[in-house]
Structure formats: C-alpha cells, structure tokens
C-alpha positions as CSV (number, residue, x, y, z in Angstrom):
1,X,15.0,14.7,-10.9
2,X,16.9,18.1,-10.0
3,X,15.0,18.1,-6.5
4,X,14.5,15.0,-5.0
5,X,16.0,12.1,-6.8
6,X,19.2,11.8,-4.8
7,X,17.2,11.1,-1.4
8,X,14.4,8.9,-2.7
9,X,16.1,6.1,-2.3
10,X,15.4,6.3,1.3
11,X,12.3,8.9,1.2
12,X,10.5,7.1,-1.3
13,X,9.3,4.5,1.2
14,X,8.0,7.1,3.9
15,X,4.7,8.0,3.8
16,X,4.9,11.0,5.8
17,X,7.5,12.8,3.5
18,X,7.3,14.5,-0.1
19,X,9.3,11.8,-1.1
20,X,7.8,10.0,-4.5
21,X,7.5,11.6,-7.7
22,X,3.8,11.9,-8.1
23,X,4.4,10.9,-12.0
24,X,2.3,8.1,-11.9
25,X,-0.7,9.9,-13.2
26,X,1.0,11.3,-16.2
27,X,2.5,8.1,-17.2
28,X,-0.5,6.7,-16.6
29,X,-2.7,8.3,-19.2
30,X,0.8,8.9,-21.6
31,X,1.0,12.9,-20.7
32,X,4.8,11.7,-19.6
33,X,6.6,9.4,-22.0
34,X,8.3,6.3,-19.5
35,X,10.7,6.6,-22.0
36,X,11.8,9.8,-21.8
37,X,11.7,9.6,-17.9
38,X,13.7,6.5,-18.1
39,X,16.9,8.0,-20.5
40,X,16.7,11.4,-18.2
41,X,17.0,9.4,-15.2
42,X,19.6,7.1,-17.1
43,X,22.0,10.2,-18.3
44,X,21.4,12.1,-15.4
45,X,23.2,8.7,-12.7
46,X,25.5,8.7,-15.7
47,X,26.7,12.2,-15.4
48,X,26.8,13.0,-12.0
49,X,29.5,12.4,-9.5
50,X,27.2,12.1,-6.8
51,X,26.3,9.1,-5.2
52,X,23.5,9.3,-3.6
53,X,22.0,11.0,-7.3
54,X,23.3,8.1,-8.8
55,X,21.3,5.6,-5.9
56,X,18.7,7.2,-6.6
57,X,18.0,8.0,-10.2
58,X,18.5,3.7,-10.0
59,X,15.7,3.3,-7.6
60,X,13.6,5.3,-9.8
61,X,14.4,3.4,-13.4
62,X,13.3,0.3,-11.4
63,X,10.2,1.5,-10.3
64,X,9.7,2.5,-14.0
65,X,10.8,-1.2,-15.0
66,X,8.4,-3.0,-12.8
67,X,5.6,-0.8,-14.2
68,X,6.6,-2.2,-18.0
69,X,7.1,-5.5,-16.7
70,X,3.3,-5.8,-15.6
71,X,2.6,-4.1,-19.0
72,X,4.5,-7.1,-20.7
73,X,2.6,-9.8,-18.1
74,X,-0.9,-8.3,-19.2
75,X,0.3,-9.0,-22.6
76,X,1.5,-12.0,-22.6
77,X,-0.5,-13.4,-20.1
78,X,-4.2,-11.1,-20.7
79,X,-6.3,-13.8,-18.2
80,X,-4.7,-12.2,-15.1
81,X,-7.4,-10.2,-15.3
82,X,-9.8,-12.5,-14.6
83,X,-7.9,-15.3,-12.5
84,X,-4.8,-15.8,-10.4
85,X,-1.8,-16.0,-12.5
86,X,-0.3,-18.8,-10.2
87,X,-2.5,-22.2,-11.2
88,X,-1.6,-23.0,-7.2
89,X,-3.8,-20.3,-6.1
90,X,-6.7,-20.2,-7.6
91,X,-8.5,-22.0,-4.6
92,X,-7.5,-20.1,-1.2
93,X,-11.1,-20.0,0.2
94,X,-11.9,-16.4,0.5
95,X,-14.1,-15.2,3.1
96,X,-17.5,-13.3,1.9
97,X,-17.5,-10.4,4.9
98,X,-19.3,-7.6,3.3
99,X,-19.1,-5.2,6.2
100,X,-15.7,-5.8,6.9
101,X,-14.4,-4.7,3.6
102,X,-16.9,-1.9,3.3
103,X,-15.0,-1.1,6.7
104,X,-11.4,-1.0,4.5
105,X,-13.0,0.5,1.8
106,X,-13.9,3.4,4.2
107,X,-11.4,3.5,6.0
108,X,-12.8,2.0,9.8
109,X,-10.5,-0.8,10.4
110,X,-9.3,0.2,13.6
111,X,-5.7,0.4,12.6
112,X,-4.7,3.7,11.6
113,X,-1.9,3.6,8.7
114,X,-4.4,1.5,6.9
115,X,-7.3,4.0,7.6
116,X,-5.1,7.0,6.8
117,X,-4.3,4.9,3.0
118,X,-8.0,4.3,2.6
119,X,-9.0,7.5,3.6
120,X,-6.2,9.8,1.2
121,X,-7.5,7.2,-1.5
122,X,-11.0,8.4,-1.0
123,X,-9.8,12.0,-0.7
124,X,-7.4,12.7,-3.6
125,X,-7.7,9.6,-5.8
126,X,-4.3,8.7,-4.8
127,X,-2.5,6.7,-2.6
128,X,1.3,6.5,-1.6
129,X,2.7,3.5,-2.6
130,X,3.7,2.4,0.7
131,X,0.0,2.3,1.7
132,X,-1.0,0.3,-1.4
133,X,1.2,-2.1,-0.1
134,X,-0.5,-2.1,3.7
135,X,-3.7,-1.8,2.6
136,X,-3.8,-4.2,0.2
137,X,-1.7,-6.9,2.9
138,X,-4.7,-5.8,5.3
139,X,-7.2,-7.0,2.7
140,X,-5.8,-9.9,2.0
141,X,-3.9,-11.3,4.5
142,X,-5.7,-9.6,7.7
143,X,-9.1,-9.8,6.5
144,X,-8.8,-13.0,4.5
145,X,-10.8,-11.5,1.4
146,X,-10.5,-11.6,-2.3
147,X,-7.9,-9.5,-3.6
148,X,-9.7,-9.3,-6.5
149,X,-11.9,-6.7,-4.6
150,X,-9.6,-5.0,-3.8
151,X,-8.1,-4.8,-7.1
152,X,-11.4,-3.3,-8.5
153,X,-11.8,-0.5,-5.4
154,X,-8.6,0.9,-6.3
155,X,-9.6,1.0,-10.2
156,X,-12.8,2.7,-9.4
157,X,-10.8,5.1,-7.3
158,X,-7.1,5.5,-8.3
159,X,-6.7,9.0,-10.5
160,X,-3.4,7.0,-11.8
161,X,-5.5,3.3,-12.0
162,X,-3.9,1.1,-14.8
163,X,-4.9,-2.2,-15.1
164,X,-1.6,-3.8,-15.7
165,X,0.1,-2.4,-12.6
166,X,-2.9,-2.6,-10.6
167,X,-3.4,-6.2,-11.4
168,X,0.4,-6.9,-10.7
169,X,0.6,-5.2,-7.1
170,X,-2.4,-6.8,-6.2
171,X,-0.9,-10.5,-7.1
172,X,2.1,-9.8,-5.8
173,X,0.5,-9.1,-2.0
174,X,-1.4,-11.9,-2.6
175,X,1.2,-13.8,-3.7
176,X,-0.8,-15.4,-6.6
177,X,1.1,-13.8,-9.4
178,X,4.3,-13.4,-11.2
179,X,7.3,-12.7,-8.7
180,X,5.3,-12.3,-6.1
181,X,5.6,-11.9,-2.1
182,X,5.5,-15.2,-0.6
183,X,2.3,-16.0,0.8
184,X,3.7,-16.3,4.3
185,X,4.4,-12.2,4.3
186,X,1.9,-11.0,6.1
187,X,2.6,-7.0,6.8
188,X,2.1,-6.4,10.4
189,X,-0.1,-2.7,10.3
190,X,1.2,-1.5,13.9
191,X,5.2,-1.8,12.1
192,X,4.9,-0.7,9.5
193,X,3.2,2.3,10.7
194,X,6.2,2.4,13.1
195,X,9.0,2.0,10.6
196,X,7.2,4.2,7.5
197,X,5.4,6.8,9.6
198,X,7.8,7.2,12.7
199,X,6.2,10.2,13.7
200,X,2.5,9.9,13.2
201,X,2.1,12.7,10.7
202,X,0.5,10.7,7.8
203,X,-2.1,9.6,10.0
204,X,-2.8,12.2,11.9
205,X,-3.0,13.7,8.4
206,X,-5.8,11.5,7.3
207,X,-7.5,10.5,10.6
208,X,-7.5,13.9,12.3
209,X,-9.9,12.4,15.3
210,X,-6.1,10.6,16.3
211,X,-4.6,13.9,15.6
212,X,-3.3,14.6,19.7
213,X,-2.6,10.7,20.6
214,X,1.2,10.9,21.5
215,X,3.8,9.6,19.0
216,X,4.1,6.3,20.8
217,X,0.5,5.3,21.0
218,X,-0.3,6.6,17.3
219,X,0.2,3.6,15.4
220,X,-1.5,1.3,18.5
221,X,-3.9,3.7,20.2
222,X,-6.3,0.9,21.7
223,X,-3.0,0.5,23.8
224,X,-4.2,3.9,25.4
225,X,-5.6,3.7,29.3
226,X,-9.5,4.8,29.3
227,X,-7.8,8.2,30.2
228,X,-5.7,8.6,28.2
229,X,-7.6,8.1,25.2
230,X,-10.5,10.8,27.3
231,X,-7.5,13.2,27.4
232,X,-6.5,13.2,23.5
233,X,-10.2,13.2,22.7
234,X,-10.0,9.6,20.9
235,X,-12.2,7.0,22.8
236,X,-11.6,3.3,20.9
237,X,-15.1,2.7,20.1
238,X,-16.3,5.8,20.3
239,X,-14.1,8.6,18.4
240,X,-12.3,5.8,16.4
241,X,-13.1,2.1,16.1
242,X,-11.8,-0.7,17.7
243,X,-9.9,-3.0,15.8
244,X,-11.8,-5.3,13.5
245,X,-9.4,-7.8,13.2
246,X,-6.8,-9.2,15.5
247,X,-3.6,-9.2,14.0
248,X,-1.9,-12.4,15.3
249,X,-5.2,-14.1,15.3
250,X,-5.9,-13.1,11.6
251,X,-1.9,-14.3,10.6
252,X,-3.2,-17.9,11.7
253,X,-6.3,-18.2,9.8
254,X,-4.4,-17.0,6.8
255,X,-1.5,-19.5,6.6
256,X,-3.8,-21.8,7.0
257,X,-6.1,-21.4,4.2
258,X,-3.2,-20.6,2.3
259,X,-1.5,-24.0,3.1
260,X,-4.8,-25.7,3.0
261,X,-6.1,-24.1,-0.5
C-alpha cells in the first residue's frame, strides 16, 4: 500500500511489471487477515487526497471482495466442487485429448503468453493473474477440454491454491458458474499477449528459447520467415513448437459445442 497501490489500477493487469501485491499466499493460508488488508486499504483511499491512491486502494478491496464472494458460493453452494454451478452447463461435450493438455500443463502450446503462464506456474508455484485468466481461456475455450482439469493442475501446483477461488475463476472462464464470462468470450492468446505484455519481457522471461525474436513477432513467432526464425535461434518446430491449436479454427468448434450442449 505505501509503494504501489496508486498505480495498480493500471499495473495490476500487466504481466511484465511488479504490479500485483503478491498477498495471495498469505491470505491464502490466514498469515494476512483479508480483514485487516481490507480496512488499511479502506482508511488509506479515505485519507489521501490523491486520486490515483484512492483508484487504486478501490481496485484492490475488489479483488479482496471477489475472493470472499467465492468463499460465500462454496458455502452456500459446496457441489461446485464437483459440478458446474450453472444446471445449463453441465453437458458441453468435452474433448478427452490427453496429449494436448499435458502440452498446457507443460507449457508446449505453441503460443507463448500461455507457455510463459504454465511454465512460471511450474517454476514458482505462482502465476500472475492475468495468465490464470489466458491459460485457463486456452484450456477451455482453445483446446475444448474440461475445465475441471484444469481446475485440479492449478491446485496441485498453486503455492496460494484455495479451493473456493480456484473453483470460482475456473467457472467464470468457463462460463459455467456464478457471474461468469459469457461463454462466447473466448481470449484470443496473440492479444492479449499484445495488450498485457507489450514488450515481450514476460515471455521471454519464461520461454528463454524466444528470448531474441523481435518485439513484434514475440507474441506470433510462427509469423517469422524460415530466416528469420534461423537468425533469432527459434525454429517453429524445432526450438519452440508449432501451434497446437488454430485459434479461429478452435473459436468455432467451441461456440458450437457450447450452443449445441
């Protein structure tokens, strides 16, 4: 709160800045009270004259809010656990493609931001939130398979993995739970890499053999001319793997099971 509250607001959401507050392990296993983080946050937009503060610390309650609003759905409502929490769907018809999401889980998809999300998962036990978001659309939505497989990766692996909020983000990008996307957002992986990692730095963080494809190509690199990917050392297929999935191809398939379930 005294060092980056004020620009989290619009930091929070970039994956290749310092810009989240970490906290989620220590609320996680009650080291932090989310009450006490809440009434700082509270007094400190109260007090301050300064707007961006004040922005911010608001951001930051809400993000607080959504993780006791998942704690009150697991509550109320204990068979999310188990089941879609949306009766309507309960019967998309998943796909059963073992190697493709041992390909996620391992970061090998063949689009960087959600191999460099995977991969600092695997790493640190951590993932920005940002990338939950992409990865988990990937899962879902790219690759047509079971969220719920998802949802148990990221407790075996997640240092800050609580079921409630686990559960919740993984319905919501499903859009089988409470409040949740629509079904018809499907994250594009190339944008978002664009819009929340302008620069490349988070995957060439994570996926070092992309580490000298230029700025432009980072996010896209099968985009690359056979020379140019020789000349930054990252052959598609070679140094890093084509992509599994066509996007626009995989967008199809999914509304359509969707509509169809």
């Amino acid at each position: 709160l005294r060092h980056k509250v004020a620009e989290y607001t619009e930091d929070r959401n970039r994956m290749d800045l310092d810009g989240t507050s970490a906290l989620s392990p220590y609320l996680r296993f009650g080291m932090l009270s989310a009450r006490l983080a809440f009434t700082t946050a509270q007094s400190m937009a109260r007090d301050s004259h300064d707007p961006l503060l004040k922005k911010g610390c608001e951001a930051w309650i809400n993000e607080l809010i959504w993780r006791e609003f998942y704690q009150s759905i697991l509550y109320h409502f204990p068979y999310v656990l188990d089941i879609a929490f949306n009766p309507a769907r309960r019967n998309i018809p998943w796909r059963n493609a073992p190697e493709e999401l041992d390909a996620w889980k391992e970061g090998r998809t063949g689009y960087p931001i959600v191999d460099a999300g995977m991969r600092q998962l695997a790493e640190t036990g951590w993932m920005h939130n940002r990338a939950r978001m992409i990865t988990a659309s990937f899962l879902i939505k790219d690759l047509l398979i079971n969220w719920q497989d998802g949802e148990q990766w990221f407790m075996r692996n997640l240092v800050d993995g609580d079921p409630a909020a686990n559960n919740g983000g993984w319905q919501w990008s499903a859009g089988t739970g409470t409040d949740a996307a629509p079904y018809f957002r499907i994250f594009n992986p190339v944008l978002q890499g664009k819009k929340f990692d302008p620069l490349g730095n988070y995957v060439r963080r994570w996926v070092p053999e992309l580490r000298n494809v230029p700025e432009g190509k980072i996010h896209s690199p099968w985009e690359m001319t056979p020379d140019e990917q020789r000349s930054c050392g990252a052959s598609i297929g070679w140094d890093y793997p084509a992509p599994i999935v066509d996007h626009a191809s995989a967008r199809v398939r999914t509304l359509k099971a969707y509509k169809d379930a």
